[in-house]
C-alpha positions in Angstrom: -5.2 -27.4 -17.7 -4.6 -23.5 -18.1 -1.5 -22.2 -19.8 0.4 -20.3 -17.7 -0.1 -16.5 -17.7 2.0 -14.6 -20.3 3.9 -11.7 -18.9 1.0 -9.0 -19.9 -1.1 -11.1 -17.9 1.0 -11.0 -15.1 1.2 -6.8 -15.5 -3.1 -6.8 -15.9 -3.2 -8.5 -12.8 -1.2 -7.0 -10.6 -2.7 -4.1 -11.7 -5.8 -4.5 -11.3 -5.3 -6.3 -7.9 -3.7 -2.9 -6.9 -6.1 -0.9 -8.2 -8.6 -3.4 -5.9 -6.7 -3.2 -2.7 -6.7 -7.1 -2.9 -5.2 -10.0 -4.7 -7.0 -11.0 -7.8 -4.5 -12.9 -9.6 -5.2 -16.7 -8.1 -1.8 -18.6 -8.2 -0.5 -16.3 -11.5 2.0 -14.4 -9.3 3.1 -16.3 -6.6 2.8 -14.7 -3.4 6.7 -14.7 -2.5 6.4 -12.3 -6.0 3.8 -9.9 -5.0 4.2 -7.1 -2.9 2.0 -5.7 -0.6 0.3 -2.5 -2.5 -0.8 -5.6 -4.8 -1.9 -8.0 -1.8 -2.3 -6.3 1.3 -2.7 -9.9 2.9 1.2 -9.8 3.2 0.8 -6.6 5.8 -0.3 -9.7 8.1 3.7 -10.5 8.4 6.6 -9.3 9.0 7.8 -7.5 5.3 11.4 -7.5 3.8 13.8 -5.3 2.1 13.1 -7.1 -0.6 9.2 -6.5 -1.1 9.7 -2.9 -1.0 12.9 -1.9 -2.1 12.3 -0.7 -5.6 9.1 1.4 -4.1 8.6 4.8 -5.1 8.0 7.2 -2.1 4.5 7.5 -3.1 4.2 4.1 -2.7 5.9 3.8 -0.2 3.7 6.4 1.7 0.5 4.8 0.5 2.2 1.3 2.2 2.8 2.8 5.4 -0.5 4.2 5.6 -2.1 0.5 4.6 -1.0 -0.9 7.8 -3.0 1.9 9.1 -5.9 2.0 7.2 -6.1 -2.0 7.7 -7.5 -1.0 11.6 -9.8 1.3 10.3 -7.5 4.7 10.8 -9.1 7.8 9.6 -7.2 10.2 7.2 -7.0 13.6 6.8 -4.9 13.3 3.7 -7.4 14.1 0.8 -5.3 12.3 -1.4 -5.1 8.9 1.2 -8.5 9.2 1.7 -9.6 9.5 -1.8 -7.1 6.5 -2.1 -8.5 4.2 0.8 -11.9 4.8 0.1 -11.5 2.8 -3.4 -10.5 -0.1 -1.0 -13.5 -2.4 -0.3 -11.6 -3.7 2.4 -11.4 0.3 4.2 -13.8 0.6 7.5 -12.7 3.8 8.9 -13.6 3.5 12.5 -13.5 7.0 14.3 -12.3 5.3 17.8 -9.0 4.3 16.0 -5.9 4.3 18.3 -2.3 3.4 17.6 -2.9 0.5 20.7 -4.4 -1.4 17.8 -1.5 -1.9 15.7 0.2 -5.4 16.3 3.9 -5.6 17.1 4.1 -7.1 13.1 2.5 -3.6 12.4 5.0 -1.6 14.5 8.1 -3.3 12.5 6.8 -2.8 9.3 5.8 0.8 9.7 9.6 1.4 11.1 11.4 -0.7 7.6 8.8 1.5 5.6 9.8 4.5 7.4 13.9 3.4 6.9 12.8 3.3 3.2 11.4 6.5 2.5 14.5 8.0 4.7 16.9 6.5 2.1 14.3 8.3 -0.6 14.6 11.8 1.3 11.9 11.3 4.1 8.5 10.5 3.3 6.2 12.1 0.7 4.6 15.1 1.5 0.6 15.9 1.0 1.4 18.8 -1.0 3.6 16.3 -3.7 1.3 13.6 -3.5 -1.3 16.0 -4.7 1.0 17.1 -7.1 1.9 13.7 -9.0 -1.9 12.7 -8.5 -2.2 16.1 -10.8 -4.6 17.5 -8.2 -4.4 21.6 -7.6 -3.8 23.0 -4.6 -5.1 26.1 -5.6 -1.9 28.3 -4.6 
């Protein structure tokens, strides 16, 4: 039987499984422990307060645009679609529509949204490229 994984294991996997766009971590983290930048599997249901409260507004942009991306939504964000196309799960599919998000989809943008409100309103493209040390030339 494996031991269980240390607390640098736990870091290294979420992580990675971030970094992925998919959970990679087997039974390491339990799912009610992940959130859903880590395991965008948990987009499927309704999210909580708790999953996302201690988001930053980056990644709490980069959420609200997952439930996008996970119909196929093109971006004209540089920086969301350097981001989504690291994704293996990504399909950007050019006859996207809002009529394809779920009614699980339309709640969970609206508590993201309610988030980034209590942050000051959602990140901007011109800070995301800033704190992803891009240059906007200006």
């Amino acid at each position: 039987a494996r031991g269980a994984a240390s607390k640098e294991d736990q870091i290294e996997l979420r992580l990675l499984s971030q970094a992925l766009g998919e959970w990679s971590g087997g039974d390491a983290v339990a799912a009610a422990d992940r959130n859903p930048l880590e395991d965008p599997s948990l987009l499927a249901a309704q999210l909580t307060i708790d999953q996302i409260d201690d988001m930053s507004r980056r990644d709490l942009r980069l959420l609200r645009n997952s439930i996008y991306a996970r119909h196929g939504r093109p971006f004209k964000s540089p920086v969301l679609q350097q981001y989504f196309a690291e994704k293996a799960w990504y399909q950007p599919n050019e006859s996207f529509t809002e009529a394809m998000l779920t009614e699980v989809d339309k709640r969970n943008i609206k508590l993201v949204q309610s988030m980034e409100d209590r942050l000051g309103g959602p990140m901007k493209e011109w800070e995301a490229q800033r704190e992803e040390g891009w240059f906007d030339g200006a």
